[in-house]
C-alpha positions in Angstrom: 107.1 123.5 118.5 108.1 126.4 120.1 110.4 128.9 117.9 113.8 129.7 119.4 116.8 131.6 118.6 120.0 129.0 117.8 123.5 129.7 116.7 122.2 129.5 113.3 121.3 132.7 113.8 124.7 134.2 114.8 127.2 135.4 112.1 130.9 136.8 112.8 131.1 137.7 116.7 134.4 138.8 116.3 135.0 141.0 120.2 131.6 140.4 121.3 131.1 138.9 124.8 129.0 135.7 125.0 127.2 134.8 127.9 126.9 131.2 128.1 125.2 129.5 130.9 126.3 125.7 131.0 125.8 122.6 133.3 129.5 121.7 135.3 127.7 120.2 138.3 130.3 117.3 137.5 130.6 114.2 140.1 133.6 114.6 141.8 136.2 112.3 143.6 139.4 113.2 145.8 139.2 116.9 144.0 138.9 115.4 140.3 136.2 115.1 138.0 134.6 111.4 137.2 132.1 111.9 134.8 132.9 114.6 132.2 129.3 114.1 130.4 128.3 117.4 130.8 131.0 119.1 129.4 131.5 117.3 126.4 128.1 118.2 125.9 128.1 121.9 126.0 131.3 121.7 124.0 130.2 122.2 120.5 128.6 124.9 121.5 131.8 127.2 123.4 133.8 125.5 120.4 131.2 127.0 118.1 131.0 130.5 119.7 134.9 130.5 120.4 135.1 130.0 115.9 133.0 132.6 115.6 135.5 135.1 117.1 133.1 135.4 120.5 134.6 135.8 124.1 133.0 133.3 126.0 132.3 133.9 129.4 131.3 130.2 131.0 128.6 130.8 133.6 127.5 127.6 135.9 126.7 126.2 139.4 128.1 123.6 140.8 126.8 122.2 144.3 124.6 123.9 146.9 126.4 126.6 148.6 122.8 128.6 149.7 124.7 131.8 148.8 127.8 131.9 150.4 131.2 131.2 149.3 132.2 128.4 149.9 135.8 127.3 148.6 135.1 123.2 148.3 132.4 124.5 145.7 134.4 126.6 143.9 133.7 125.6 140.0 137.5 126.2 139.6 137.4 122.8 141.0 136.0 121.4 137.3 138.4 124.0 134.9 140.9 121.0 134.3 138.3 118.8 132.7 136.9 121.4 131.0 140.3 122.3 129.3 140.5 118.8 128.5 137.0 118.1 126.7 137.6 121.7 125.1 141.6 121.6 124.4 141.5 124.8 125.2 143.1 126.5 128.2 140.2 128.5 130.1 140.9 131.4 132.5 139.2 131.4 135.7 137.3 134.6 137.0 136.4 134.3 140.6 133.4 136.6 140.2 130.0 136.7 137.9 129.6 140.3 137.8 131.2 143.9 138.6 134.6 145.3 137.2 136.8 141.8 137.7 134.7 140.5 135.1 134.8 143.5 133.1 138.8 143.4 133.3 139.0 140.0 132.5 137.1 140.7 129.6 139.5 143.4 128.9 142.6 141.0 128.6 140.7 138.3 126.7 141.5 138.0 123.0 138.8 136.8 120.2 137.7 133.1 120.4 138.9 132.9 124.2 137.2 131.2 126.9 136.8 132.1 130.7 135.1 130.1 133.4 133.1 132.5 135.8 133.0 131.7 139.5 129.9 129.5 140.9 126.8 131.3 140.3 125.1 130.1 143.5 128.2 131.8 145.2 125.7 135.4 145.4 122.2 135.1 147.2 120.0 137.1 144.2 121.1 134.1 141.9 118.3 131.3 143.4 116.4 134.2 144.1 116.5 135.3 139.8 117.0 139.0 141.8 116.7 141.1 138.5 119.7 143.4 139.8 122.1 140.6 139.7 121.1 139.6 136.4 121.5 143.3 135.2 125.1 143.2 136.8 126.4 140.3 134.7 124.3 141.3 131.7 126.5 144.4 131.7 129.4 142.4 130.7 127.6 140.8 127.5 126.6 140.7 124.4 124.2 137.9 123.7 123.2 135.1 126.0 123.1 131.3 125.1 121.4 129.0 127.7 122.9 125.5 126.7 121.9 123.9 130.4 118.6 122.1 130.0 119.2 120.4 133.2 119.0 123.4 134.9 116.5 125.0 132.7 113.5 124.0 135.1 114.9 126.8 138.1 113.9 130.3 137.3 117.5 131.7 138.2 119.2 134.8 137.5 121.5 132.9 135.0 119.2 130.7 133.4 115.7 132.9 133.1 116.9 136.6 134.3 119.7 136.8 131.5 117.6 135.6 128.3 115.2 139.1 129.1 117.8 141.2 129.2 120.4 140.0 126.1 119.7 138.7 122.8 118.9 135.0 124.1 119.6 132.0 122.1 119.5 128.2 122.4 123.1 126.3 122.8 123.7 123.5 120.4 122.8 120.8 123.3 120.0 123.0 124.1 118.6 122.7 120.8 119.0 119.0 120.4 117.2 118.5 123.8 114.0 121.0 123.0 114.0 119.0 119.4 114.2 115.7 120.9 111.4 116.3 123.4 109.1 117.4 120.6 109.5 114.7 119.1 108.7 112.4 121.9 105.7 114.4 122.9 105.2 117.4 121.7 104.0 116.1 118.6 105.2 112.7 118.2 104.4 109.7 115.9 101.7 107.7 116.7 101.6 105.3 118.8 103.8 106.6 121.8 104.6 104.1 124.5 106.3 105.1 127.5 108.0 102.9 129.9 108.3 104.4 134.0 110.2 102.4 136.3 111.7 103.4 139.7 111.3 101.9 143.4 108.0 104.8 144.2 104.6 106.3 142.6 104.9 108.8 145.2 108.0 110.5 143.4 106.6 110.2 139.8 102.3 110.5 140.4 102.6 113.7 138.6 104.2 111.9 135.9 102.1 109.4 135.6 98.7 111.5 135.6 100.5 113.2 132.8 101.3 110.4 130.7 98.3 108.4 130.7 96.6 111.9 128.8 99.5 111.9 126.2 100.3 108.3 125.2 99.2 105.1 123.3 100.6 102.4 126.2 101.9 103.2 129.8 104.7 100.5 130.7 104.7 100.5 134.7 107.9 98.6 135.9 110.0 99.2 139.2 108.5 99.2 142.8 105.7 101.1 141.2 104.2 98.2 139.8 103.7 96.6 143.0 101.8 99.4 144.1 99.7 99.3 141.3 99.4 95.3 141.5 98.5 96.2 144.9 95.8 98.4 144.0 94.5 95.7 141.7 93.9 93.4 144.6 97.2 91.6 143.8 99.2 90.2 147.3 102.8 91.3 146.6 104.0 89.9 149.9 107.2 91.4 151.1 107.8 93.5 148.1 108.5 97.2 148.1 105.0 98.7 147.9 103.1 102.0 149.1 100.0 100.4 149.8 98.2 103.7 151.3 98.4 105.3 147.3 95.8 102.7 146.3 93.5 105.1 145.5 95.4 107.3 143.3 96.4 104.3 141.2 92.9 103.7 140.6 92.5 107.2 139.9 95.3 107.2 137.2 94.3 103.8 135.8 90.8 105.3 135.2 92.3 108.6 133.4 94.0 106.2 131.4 91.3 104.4 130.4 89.4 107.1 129.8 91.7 109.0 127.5 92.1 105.3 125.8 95.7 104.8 127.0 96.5 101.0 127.9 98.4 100.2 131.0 100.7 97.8 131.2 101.6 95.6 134.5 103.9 92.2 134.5 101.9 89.3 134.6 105.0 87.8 135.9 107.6 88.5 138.1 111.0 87.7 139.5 110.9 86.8 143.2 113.6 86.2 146.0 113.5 85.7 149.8 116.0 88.1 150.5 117.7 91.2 148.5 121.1 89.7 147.0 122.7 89.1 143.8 121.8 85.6 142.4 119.8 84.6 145.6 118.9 80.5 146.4 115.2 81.6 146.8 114.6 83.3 143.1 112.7 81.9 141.1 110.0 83.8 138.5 106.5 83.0 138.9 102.8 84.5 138.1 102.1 88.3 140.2 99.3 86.0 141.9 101.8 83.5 143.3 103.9 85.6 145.5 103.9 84.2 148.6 103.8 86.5 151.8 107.8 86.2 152.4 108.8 87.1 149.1 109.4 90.2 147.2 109.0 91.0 143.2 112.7 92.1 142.4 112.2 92.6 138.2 109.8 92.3 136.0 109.2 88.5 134.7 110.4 87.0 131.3 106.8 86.5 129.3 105.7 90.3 130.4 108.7 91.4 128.9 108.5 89.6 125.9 105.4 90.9 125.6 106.1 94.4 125.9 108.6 94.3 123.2 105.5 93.1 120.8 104.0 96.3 122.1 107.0 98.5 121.2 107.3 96.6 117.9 103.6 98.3 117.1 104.8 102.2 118.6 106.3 104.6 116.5 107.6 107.1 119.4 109.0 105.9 123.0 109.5 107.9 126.2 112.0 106.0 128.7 111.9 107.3 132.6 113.4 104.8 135.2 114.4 100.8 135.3 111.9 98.0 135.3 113.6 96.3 138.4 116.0 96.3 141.1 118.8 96.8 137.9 122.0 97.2 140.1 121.8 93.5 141.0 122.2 90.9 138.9 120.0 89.1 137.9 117.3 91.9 138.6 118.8 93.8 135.8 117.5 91.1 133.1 114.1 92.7 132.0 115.5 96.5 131.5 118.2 95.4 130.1 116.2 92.9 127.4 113.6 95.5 126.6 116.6 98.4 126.2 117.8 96.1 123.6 114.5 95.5 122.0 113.9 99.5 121.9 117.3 100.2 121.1 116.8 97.3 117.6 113.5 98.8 116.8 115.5 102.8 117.0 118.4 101.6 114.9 116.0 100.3 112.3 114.8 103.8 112.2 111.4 102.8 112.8 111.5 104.1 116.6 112.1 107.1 117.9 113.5 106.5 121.2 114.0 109.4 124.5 115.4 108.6 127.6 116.4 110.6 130.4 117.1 110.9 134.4 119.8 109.4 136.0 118.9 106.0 137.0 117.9 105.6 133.3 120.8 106.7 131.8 123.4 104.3 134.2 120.5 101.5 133.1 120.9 102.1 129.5 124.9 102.2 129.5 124.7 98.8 131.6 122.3 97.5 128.8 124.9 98.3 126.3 122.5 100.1 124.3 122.7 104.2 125.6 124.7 104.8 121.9 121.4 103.3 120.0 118.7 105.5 121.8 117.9 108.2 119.4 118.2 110.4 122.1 119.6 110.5 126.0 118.9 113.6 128.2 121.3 113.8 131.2 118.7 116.3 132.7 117.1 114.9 136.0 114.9 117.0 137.6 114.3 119.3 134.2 113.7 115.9 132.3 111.1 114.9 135.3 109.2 118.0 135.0 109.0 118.2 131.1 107.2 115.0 131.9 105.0 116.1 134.5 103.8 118.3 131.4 105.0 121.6 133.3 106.5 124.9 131.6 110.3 124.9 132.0 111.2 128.7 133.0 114.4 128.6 131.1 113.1 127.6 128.0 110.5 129.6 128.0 112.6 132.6 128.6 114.4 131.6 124.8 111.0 131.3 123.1 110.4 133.9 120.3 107.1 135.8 120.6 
């Protein structure tokens, strides 16, 4: 693994600025947050630099405001929930940069906290224009990056700052970077990995990826049908991308090749029409689909079957549901073989990484996201470490 700089490696910061880039993209309803995830997890790490006497200068995005300002994407809007998680109050500084800042800084006191305004408020941000990363370097000291999810953008306040400023990795930071060495930077043999989701269009990079790096590739979701499909299987009225034929047999060849085993359902839960608890379900073999029915989950035996397989691995990679989850009863094989990973990870003899957000709402419906050894709530940045390509803003915290 890569070395990187942590708050191990701060002492006393007693008057020192901190720079701290963090992810308050929160969900928002009626002008208050719903999901305060995000912030609880960059918590220990403004906690942490707030003990060690730091001024801590919050520096996020929130939304896609293309450079302008625009007042409904404000991050002011997400300073209440912040103060909440932190029980702390925060001050708000409407700018990133320039002699506000600077002031602000002024007035601030040892161990307090101020939220700057939305980063992708100024055009050089998306852009990582190295003047505007000089201008809000000038107010710092050191620079933590605890904002993984954001950590696959080359931006002036997740890749621009960490060149110009001591750079180190947040606490939540760290965790993710440890966690995703373990799963496959260099993991414990054998590593299965399970990738669900309704198309192989959005994960082919993924998947070309994966069959190079693991032991067994479990294919659930829409996916599978186009991979059944490929195989010459008639998946009737199911959800399918028939013209990608090709590049399944493509990855299936990689895979067998760099002796990976694929895994498709044998069997499959089938329905007429797309409803909860439909009078046409019923679960049959992937060769018995009849031409007016689609595959909605992933049948009973397969699943059985692929906890066996987990029950042999020592490292699993989770990315997407193995069926239509948000309908019951299409929910019953990613929710079964959650609980069989989540057993095997509690036992201690699995270690188990999940991450993106259909997988993370799959887990917490399965009961089981508490058990995993470890969630990422990184979409995108969690897609792409998958895909096997160099994050920018971890690579900018790497140590020569």
């Amino acid at each position: 693994m890569a070395r990187f700089r942590t708050l191990d490696d701060l002492g006393d910061l007693t008057g020192k600025v901190a720079l701290v880039r963090v992810d308050l993209n929160l969900p928002m309803q009626d002008g208050s947050v719903t999901d305060d995830t995000r912030v609880r997890a960059a918590a220990p790490t403004i906690l942490e630099l707030s003990a060690k006497g730091a001024k801590v200068l919050l520096l996020a995005h929130f939304g896609r405001p293309k450079g302008e300002r625009v007042s409904t994407m404000s991050v002011s809007m997400t300073i209440d929930a912040v103060q909440a998680v932190l029980g702390k109050e925060v001050m708000f500084v409407p700018e990133i940069a320039g002699p506000v800042v600077a002031q602000s800084v002024g007035i601030l006191r040892p161990g307090d906290i101020a939220l700057l305004e939305n980063t992708r408020f100024w055009k050089g941000e998306e852009k990582n224009d190295p003047e505007l990363a000089k201008a809000i370097a000038a107010n710092g000291d050191i620079y933590v990056n605890d904002a993984f999810s954001a950590a696959h953008r080359a931006h002036a306040s997740t890749e621009g700052l960490a060149h110009l400023l001591p750079a180190y990795a947040g606490r939540s930071m760290e965790a993710e970077l440890k966690a995703l060495d373990a799963a496959l930077g260099t993991p414990v043999r054998p590593v299965a990995a399970v990738v669900g989701g309704a198309k192989v269009s959005s994960k082919l990079d993924v998947l070309t990826h994966l069959v190079t790096q693991v032991d067994h590739l479990i294919i659930g979701g829409g996916m599978a049908n186009t991979f059944l499909a490929a195989r010459g299987v008639n998946v009737g009225k199911s959800l399918c991308e028939h013209e990608l034929a090709a590049t399944c047999e493509q990855i299936l060849d990689a895979a067998d090749k760099s002796g990976c085993t694929v895994h498709l359902p044998y069997d499959a839960v089938v329905a007429k029409e797309f409803a909860a608890n439909p009078a046409s379900l019923r679960t049959c073999n992937v060769h018995e689909v009849a031409a007016d029915e689609m595959i909605l989950d992933v049948g009973p035996q397969a699943v059985e079957a692929l906890a066996d397989v987990l029950k042999t691995c020592r490292t699993l990679v989770w990315n997407g549901p193995l069926g239509a989850f948000e309908i019951e009863p299409f929910d019953a094989a990613t929710v079964a073989l959650a609980r069989s990973a989540a057993a095997l990870s509690k036992e201690g003899v699995l270690t188990s990484v999940a991450g993106g957000g259909d997988t993370v709402a799959a887990l917490n419906h399965a009961g089981v996201a508490d058990d995993f050894t470890y969630i990422s709530t990184a979409g995108g940045a969690f897609l792409e470490w998958m895909e096997g390509k160099e994050l920018p803003g971890v690579k900018a915290l790497e140590l020569a």
